[in-house]
C-alpha positions in Angstrom: -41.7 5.8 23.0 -40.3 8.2 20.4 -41.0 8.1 16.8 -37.2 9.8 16.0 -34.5 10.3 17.8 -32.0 13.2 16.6 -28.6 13.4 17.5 -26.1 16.2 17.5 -22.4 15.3 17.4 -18.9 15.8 16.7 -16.9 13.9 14.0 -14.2 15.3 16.1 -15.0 13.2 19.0 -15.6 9.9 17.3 -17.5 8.4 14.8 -21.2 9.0 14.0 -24.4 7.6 15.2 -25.8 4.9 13.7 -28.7 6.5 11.8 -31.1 6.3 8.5 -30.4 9.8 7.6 -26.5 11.5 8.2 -26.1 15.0 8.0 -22.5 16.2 7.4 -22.4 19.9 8.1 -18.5 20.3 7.9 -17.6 21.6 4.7 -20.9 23.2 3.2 -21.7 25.9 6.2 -20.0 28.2 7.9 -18.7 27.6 10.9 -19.6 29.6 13.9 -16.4 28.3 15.6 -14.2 30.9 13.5 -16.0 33.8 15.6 -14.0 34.2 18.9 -17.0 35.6 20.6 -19.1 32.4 19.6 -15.8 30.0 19.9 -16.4 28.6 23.4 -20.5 29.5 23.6 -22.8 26.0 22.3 -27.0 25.4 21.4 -27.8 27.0 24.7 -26.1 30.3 23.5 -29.0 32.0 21.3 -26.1 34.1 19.6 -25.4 30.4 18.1 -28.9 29.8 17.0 -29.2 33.1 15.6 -25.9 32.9 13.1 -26.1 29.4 12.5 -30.2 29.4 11.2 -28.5 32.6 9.3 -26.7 30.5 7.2 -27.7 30.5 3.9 -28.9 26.9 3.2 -29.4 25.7 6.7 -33.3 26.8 6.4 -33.4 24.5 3.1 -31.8 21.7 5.0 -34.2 21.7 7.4 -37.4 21.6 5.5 -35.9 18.7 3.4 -34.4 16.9 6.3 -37.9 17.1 7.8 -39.8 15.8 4.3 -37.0 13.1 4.5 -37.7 12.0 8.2 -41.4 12.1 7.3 -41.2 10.4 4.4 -39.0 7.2 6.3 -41.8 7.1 9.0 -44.8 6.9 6.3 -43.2 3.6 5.3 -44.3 -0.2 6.4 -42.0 -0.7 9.1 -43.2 1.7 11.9 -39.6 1.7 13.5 -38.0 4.3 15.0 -36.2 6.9 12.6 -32.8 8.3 13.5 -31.2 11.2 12.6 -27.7 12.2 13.4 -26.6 15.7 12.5 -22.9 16.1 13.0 -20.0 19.1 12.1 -16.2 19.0 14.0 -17.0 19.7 17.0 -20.7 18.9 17.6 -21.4 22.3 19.8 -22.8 25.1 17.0 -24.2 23.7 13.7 -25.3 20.3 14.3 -26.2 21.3 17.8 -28.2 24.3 16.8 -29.7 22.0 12.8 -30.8 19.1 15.7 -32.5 21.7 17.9 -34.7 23.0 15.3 -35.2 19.7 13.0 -36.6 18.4 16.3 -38.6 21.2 17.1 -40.1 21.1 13.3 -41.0 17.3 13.7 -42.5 17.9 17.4 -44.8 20.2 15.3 -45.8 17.8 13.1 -47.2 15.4 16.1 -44.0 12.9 16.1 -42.6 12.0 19.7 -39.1 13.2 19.1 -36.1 12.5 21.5 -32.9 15.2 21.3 -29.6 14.0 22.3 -26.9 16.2 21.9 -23.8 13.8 22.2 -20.9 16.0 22.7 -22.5 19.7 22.7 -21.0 19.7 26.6 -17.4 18.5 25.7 -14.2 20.8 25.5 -14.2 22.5 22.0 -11.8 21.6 19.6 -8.4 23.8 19.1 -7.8 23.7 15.4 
């Protein structure tokens, strides 16, 4: 059984998650969307990883995301925490913040399940 579940998604493709902690990436990082060569590419793509964990603040976010999501599972309840991570079109930056905020709670000895909701759908013409 997992101690946190993180979810990539798309506010673009419906509403968010139900989750303790929200992450709303749209309007505070760059979007790797506005890159033609990145445009159709998604998490799998390590071109994607690469600009999106070069965002300045994304590093940040994820050490404080990761204190938050540690500090939810040192409380009393012992229930499952769950995180969901979204930007317009769930396929770069929450895909890519997900990938690595899992990887970073993995490391600290938490069973962590990934899901990324709509990293696989069509992307979003704007």
């Amino acid at each position: 059984m997992a101690d946190v579940v993180v979810t990539s998604f798309g506010f673009g493709h419906g509403a968010p998650p139900d989750a303790q902690v929200v992450l709303d990436l749209r309007l505070h990082f760059r979007d790797p969307h506005v890159d033609p060569v990145l445009r159709e590419l998604t998490v799998a793509d390590r071109a994607v990883r690469r600009a999106v964990l070069r965002t300045p603040g994304i590093r940040p976010l994820l050490q404080a995301t990761t204190a938050q999501v540690l500090a939810f599972r040192d409380g009393p309840s012992g229930e499952v925490v769950t995180v969901a991570v979204g930007c317009v079109g769930g396929r770069h930056r929450s895909a890519t913040v997900a990938h690595f905020l899992a990887r970073r709670l993995h490391r600290r000895g938490l069973a962590v399940d990934l899901v990324h909701r709509d990293a696989d759908r069509p992307v979003i013409r704007r």
